[in-house]
Each structure stands twice: as structure tokens, then as C-alpha cells.
N, C-alpha and C positions, 0 to 999 in steps of 0.2 A: 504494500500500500504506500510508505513510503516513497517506493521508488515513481510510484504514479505519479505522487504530490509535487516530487520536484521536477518530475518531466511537464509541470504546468506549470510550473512556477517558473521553469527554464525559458519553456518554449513561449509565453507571454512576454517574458521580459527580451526575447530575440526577436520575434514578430512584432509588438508594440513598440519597443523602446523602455518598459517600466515591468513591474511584477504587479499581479495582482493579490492582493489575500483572498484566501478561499473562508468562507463561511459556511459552507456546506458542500458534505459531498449525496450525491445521488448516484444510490448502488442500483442498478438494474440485472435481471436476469441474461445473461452473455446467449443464451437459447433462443430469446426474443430479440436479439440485435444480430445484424451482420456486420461484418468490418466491408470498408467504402473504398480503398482500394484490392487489388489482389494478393492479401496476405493473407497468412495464418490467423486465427484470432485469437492466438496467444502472442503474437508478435504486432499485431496493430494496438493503437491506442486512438483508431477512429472509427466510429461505429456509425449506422444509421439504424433505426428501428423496421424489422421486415414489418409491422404493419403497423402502421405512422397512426393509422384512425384508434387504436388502442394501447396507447404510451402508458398509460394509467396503469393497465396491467404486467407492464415489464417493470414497473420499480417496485423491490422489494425490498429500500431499507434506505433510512436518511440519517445524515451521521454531522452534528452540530460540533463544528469547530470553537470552543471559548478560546476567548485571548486574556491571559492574566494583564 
């Protein structure tokens, strides 16, 4: 998980110019996603939903980043 957190924190601050902080993450089920280029989908980290009219149903867990 880690390693995900900073591959957006990397790759925001390479594409925007700045970083963003994350306030939450949204876990979805990897069954109900496909990856968007031709990769493995344990080597993508870009996804689209195989059925976009039911996104509801592929999140199965929300995770609330605090900041001290």
C-alpha cells in the first residue's frame, strides 16, 4: 500500500509540478476494474471500471487518512 501512496505522490508532483495530500483512499474490487493500457493488472496502476453505470458496486472499503 505504501508503495501505491508514493507512486501518487510521485507521479502528481512530476505531472503537476507540486504533490498533493491524499485524504482518502478508495479501495475497489481489482474483478470489477480493468487496467486501460495492455498490462498485467498487477503491474498497472491504471484502471477503468468494466461497467462505469455500476461504480457503487466495485468499492469495497474507504480508508480516512488523519494528519497529526
Amino acid at each position: 500500500m505504501a508503495d501505491m501512496v508514493l507512486h501518487f505522490y510521485e507521479g502528481t508532483l512530476a505531472d503537476r509540478g507540486y504533490s498533493i495530500r491524499l485524504d482518502i483512499l478508495m479501495l475497489y474490487d481489482l474483478d470489477q476494474l480493468q487496467p486501460v493500457y495492455d498490462q498485467v493488472p498487477e503491474e498497472s496502476y491504471e484502471f477503468a471500471f468494466k461497467h462505469p453505470e455500476r461504480k457503487h458496486e466495485a468499492l469495497v472499503g474507504l480508508i480516512k487518512i488523519l494528519r497529526e
